[in-house]
C-alpha positions in Angstrom: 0.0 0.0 0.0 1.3 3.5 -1.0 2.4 6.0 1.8 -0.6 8.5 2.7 1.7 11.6 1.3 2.3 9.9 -1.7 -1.6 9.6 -2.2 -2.1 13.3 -1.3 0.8 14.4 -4.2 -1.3 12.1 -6.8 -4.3 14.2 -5.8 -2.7 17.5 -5.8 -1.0 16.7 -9.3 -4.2 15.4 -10.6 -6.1 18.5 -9.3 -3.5 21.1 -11.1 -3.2 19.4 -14.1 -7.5 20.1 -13.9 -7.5 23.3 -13.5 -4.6 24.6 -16.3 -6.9 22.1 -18.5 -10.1 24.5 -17.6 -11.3 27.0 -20.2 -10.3 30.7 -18.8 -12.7 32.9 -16.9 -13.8 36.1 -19.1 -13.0 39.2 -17.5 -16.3 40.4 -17.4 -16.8 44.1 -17.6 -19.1 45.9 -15.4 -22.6 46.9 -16.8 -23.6 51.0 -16.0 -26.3 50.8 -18.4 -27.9 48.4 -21.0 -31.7 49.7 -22.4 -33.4 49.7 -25.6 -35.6 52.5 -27.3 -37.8 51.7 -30.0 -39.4 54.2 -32.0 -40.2 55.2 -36.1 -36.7 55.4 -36.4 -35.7 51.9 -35.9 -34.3 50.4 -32.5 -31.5 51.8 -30.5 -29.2 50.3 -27.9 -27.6 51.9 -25.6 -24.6 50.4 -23.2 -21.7 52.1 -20.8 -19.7 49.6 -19.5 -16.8 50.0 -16.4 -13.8 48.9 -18.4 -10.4 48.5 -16.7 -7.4 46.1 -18.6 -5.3 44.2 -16.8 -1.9 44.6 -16.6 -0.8 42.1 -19.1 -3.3 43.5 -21.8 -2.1 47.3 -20.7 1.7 46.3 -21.3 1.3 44.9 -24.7 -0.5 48.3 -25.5 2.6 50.4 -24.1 5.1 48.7 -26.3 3.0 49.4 -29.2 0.5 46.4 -29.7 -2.6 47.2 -30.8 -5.8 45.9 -29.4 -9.2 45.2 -30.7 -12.4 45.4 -29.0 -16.0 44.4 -30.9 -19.4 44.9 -30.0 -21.7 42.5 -31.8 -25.8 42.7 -31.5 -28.4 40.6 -32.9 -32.4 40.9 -32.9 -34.4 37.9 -33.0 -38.4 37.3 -33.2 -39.4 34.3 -30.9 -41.2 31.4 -32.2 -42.5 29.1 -30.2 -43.1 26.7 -32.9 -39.9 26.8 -34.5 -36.5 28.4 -33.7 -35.5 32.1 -33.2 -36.0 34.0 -36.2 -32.7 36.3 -36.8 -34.3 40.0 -37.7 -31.4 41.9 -38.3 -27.8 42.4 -36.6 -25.1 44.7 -36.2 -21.2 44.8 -35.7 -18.2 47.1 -35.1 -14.7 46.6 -34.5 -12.3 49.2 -32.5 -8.6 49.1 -32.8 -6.8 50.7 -29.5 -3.2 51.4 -29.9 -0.9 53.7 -28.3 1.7 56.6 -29.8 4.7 56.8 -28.2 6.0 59.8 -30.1 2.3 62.0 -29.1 2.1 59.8 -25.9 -1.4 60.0 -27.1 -4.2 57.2 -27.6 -5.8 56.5 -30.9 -9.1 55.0 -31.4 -10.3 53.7 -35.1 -13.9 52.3 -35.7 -14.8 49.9 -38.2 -18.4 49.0 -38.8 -17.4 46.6 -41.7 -18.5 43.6 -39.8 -17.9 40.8 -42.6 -13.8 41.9 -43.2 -11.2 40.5 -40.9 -7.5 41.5 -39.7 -5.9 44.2 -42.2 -9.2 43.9 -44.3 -10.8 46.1 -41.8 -11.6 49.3 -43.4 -12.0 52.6 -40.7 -14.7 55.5 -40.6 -13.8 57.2 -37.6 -10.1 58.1 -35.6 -10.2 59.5 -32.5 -7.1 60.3 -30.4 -7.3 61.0 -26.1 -4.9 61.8 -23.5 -5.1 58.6 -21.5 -6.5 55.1 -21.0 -9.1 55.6 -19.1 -10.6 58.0 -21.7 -10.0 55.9 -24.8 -11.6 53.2 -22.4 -14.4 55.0 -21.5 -15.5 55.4 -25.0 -14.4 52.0 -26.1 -16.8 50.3 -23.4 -20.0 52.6 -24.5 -22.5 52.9 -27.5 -25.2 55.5 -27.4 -28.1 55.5 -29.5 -26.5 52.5 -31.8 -29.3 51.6 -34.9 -29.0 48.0 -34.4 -32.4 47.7 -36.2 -34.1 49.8 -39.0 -36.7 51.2 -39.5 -39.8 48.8 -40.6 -37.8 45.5 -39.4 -39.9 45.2 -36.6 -44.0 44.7 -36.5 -45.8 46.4 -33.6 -46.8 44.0 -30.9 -44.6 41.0 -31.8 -42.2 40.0 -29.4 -38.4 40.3 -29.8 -35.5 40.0 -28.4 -32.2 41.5 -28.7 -28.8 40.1 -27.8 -25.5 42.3 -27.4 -22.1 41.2 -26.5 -18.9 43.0 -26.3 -15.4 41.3 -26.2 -11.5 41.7 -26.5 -11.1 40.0 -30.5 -8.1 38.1 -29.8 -8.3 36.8 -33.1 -7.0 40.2 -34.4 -3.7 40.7 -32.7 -0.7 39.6 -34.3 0.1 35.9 -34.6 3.2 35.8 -32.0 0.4 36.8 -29.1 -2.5 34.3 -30.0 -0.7 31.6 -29.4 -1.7 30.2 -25.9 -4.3 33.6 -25.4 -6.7 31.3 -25.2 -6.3 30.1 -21.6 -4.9 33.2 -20.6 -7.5 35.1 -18.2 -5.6 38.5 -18.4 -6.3 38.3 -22.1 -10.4 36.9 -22.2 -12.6 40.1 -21.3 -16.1 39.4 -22.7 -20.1 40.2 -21.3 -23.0 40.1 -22.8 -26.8 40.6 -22.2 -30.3 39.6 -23.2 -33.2 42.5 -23.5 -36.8 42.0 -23.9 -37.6 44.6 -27.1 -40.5 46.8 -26.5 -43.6 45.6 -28.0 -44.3 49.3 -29.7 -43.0 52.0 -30.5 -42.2 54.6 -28.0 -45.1 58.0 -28.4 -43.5 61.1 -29.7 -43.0 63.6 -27.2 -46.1 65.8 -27.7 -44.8 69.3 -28.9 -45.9 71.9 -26.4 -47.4 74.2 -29.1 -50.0 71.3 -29.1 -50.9 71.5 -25.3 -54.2 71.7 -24.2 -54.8 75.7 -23.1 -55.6 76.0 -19.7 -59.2 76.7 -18.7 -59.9 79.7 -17.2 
């Protein structure tokens, strides 16, 4: 029969070789806001996250790596007969990166959703003083169309789906290999919202308001 210690070092060994074998925990930002508005116009989503890298992520940015975050949405009509039905979706890709020379950082959108890598193709540059800035407006969308107008019938139910995420699959090659069970590098959240069944009433203009009865 083996010594007791010897059974306790199996068990430890086993129980190590476990957990590097588990899939890494997301860094899950934290949600300020998520809400919907649905009016004539479409639907709008609106999301301010509290976004904060970690120190390995923040590194690779100060030696001139850059980083790409994506916010992904996607509306769907339930069916209880059948499965979801997909009513319209919506994508954009933002490249951090850091300028030693300006000490500056520079954010680029891309809302060209179905290109990849150096095939992304940017609308919008936008430079701030620090990190927490370019963060702060990384980690928020305000009034984002992620439906138009006429995709959705009044009083059918729908739900919508947004997700945000570090794109690992963006940064160079040397750095993806291994990211994968790397928590520093796996930030990621996403949330369901129950679509308004109607369209939200136009403010009522105050030239139209009732006199007052004297």
């Amino acid at each position: 029969m083996k010594p007791l210690w010897r059974w306790l070092l199996a068990a430890v060994c086993a129980l190590l070789l476990l957990l590097q074998a588990l899939p890494a925990q997301a860094r899950g930002p934290e949600v300020l806001q998520s809400s919907l508005q649905r009016s004539a116009d479409g639907l709008q989503l609106s999301v301010r996250l509290a976004l904060a890298p970690s120190p390995a992520v923040e590194d690779a940015l100060l030696k001139g790596v850059p980083i790409y975050f994506a916010w992904q949405t996607e509306v769907v009509r339930e069916r209880w007969y059948w499965t979801d039905k997909r009513i319209s979706a919506a994508a954009r890709t933002l490249r951090l990166a850091y300028q030693p020379l300006t000490r500056r950082w520079r954010v680029s959108l891309s809302t060209d959703g179905g290109a990849i890598g150096t095939g992304l193709q940017y609308a919008l540059h936008q430079n701030f003083d620090s990190l927490p800035d370019a963060l702060a407006g990384i980690s928020r969308v305000v009034n984002w169309q992620i439906a138009e107008p006429g995709r959705l019938e009044e009083g059918v139910r729908y739900q919508a789906q947004w997700r945000f995420r570090l794109d690992l699959s963006l940064l160079p090659r040397p750095f993806q290999i291994g990211m994968v069970n790397q928590p520093d590098w796996v930030i990621e959240v996403q949330r369901n919202l129950d679509v308004p069944a109607n369209n939200e009433a136009d403010p009522r203009p105050e030239s139209a308001a009732a006199p007052d009865a004297r």
